[in-house]
C-alpha positions in Angstrom: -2.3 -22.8 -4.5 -2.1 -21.8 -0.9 -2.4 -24.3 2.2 -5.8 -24.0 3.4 -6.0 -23.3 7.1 -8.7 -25.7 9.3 -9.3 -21.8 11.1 -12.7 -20.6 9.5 -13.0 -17.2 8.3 -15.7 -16.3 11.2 -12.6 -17.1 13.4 -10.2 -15.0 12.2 -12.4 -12.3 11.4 -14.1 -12.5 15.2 -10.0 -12.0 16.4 -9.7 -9.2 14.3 -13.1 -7.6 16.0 -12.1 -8.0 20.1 -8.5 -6.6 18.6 -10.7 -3.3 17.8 -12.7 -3.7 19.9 -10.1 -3.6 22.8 -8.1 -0.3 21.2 -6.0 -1.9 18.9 -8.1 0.0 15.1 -5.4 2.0 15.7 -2.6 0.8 13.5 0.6 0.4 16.0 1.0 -3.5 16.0 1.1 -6.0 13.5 -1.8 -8.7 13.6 -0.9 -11.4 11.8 2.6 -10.9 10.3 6.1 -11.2 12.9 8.1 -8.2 13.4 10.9 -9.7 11.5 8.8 -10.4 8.4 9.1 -7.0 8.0 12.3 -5.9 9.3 13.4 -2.3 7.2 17.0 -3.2 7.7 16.5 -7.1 6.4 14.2 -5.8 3.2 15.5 -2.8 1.9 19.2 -1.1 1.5 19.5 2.2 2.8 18.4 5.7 1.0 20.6 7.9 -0.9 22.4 9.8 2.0 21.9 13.6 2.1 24.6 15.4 -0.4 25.4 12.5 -2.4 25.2 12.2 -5.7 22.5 9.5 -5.7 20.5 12.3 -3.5 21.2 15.1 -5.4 20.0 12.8 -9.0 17.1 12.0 -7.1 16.3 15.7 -5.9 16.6 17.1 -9.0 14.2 14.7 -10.6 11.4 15.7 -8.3 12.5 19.2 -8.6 12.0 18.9 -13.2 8.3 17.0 -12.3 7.5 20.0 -10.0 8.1 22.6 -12.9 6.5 20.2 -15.4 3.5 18.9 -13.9 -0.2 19.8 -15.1 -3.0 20.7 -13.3 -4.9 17.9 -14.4 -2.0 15.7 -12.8 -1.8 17.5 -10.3 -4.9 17.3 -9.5 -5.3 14.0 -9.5 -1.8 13.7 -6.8 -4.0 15.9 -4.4 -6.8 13.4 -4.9 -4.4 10.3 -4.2 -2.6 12.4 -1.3 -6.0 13.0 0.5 -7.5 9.1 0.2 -4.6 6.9 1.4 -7.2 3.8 1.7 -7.8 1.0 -0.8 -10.6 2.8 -2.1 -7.9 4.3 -4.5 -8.9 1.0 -6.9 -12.2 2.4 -7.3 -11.2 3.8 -10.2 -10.3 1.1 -12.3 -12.5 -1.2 -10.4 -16.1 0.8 -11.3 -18.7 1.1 -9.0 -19.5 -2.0 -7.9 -16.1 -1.9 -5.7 -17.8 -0.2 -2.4 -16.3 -1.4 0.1 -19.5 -0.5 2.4 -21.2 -3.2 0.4 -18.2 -5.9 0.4 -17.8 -6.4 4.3 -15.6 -9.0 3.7 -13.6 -7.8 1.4 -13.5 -4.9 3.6 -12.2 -6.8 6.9 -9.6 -8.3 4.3 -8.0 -4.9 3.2 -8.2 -3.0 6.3 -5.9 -6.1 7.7 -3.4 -5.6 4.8 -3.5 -1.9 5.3 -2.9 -2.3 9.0 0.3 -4.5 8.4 1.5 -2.2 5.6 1.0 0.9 7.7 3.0 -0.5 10.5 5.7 -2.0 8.3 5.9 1.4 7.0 6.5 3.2 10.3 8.8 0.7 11.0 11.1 1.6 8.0 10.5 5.3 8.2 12.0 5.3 12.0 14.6 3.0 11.0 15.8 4.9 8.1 14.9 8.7 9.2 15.6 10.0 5.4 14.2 13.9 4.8 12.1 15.0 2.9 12.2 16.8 -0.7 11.0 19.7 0.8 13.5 19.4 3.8 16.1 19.7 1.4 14.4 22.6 -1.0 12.2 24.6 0.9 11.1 26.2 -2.3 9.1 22.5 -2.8 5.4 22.7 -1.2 4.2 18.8 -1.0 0.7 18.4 -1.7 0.6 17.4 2.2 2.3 20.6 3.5 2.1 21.0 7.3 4.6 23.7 8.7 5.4 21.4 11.5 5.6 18.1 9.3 8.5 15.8 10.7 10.4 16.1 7.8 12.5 12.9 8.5 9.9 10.7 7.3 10.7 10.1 3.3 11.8 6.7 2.7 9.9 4.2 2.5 6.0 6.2 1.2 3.3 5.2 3.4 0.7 5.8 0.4 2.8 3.8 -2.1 3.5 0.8 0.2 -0.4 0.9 0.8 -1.0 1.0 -3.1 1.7 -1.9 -3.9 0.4 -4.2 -1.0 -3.2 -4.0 -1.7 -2.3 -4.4 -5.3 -1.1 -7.3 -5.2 -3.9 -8.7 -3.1 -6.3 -7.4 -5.2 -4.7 -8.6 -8.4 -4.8 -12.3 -6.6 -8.5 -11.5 -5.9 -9.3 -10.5 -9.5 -6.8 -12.4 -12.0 -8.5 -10.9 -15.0 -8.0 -7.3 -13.9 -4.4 -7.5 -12.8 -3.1 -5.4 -15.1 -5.5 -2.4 -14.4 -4.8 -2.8 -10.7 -1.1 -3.2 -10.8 -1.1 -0.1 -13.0 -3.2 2.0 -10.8 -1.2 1.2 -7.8 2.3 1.8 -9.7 0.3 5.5 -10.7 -0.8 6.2 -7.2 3.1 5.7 -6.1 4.1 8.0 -8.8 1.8 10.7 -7.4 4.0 11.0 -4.8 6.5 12.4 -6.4 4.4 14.4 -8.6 3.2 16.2 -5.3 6.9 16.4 -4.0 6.6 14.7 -0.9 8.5 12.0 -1.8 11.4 10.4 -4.3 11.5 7.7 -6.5 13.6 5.5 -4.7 11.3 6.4 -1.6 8.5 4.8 -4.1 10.5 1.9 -5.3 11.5 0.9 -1.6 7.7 1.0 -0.8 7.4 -1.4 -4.1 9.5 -4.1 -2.4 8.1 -3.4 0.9 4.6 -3.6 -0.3 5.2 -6.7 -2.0 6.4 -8.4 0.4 4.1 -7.9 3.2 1.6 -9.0 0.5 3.4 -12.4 -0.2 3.5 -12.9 3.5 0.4 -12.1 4.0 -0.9 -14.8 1.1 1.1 -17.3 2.6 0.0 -17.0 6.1 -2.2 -20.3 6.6 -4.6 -17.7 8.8 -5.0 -15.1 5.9 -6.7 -17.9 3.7 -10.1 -18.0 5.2 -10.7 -14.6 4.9 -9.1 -14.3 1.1 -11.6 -17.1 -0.1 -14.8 -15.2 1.5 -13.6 -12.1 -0.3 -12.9 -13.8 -3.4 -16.7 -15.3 -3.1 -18.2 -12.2 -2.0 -16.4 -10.1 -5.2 -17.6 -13.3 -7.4 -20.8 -12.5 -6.0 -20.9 -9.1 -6.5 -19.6 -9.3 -10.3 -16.5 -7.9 -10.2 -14.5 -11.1 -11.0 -15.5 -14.4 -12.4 -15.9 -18.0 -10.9 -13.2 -19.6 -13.7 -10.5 -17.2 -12.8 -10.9 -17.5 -8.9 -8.1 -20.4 -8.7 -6.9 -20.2 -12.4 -3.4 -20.1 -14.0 -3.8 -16.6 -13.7 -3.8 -15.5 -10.5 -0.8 -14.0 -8.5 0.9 -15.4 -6.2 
């Protein structure tokens, strides 16, 4: 169980709206977690360098999933490419996950997603790692943009999304962990499947993901607004009173 905080959730949530409000939607600053929580050079080791074996292991794996993948896989990478927002659970949640219904819930995720975009950035400058396709030109990314900064590959901004809100979702909705935790880990692997990224890119957004979540549960300010959402989803059906501070959920 998490400290509660004496801060209501109208509070926090009333911060969060004069930080909009004022400019600040834009994600370029962290809003409730410390710069050094998510410190790239603290958190993760560095990529595989350019030319090294490690690189070249890596680059030849995306290269293989290139010439193997489906259309129908492939298909679903462009989809996951083109909708880097937590409405990427919709498809193991079901319908009744609409966000535009769930304001709560809503205010909850777009906070994780801000702190995970940022932490991202944060990493990607730090680390400056190319691209698959800076490497192998012969690679078009599901993302292609002639002009793309190409020094942008480690950590993945979609898979540190997927793996942060994951595992506040999972927390949210204990009995539907497993489906959640396996859409994210899928959503990483598109990624790769569209060539924009490698699999230790992924796994680096795995741990980076995870620990912004675990900050982010144990920030005595995050707690009002986790128990509205988890009372609006109980509302809503989509996870049930006896599992909302059960043995089962993650923390």
């Amino acid at each position: 169980m998490f400290a509660r905080s004496t801060l209501t959730a109208a509070a926090v949530l009333a911060v969060l709206v004069v930080a909009q409000a004022a400019g600040a939607a834009e994600p370029s600053a962290l809003k409730l977690l410390k710069p050094e929580q998510v410190d790239p050079a603290r958190i993760l080791p560095p990529p595989p360098a350019d030319g090294s074996e490690a690189q070249k292991a890596d680059l030849a794996e995306i290269q293989r999933l290139y010439r193997i993948r489906t259309p129908a896989r492939l298909a679903q990478a462009q989809w996951d490419d083109a909708h880097e927002t937590s409405v990427l659970f919709a498809a193991v949640l079901g319908p009744a996950f609409d966000l535009a219904r769930l304001p709560r819930t809503a205010d909850l995720l777009a906070l994780v997603e801000n702190e995970e975009e940022v932490a991202a950035k944060m990493a990607k400058k730090h680390f400056r790692r190319n691209r698959p396709w800076a490497i192998d030109p012969s690679l078009r990314a599901c993302d292609y943009e002639p002009n793309a900064n190409p020094k942008t590959s480690y950590p993945s901004g979609h898979a540190t999304l997927s793996y942060s809100v994951g595992l506040i979702l999972a927390n949210l909705m204990p009995e539907k962990s497993e489906a959640i935790l396996t859409r994210a880990a899928d959503y990483a692997y598109s990624r790769q499947i569209c060539a924009a990224h490698y699999a230790s890119d992924t796994e680096a957004s795995h741990v980076l993901g995870t620990v912004v979540a675990l900050d982010l549960l144990s920030n005595p300010q995050f707690q009002p607004m986790l128990e509205a959402s988890r009372a609006e989803l109980q509302a809503a059906g989509l996870t049930a009173p006896s599992t909302l501070a059960g043995a089962g959920a993650v923390h």
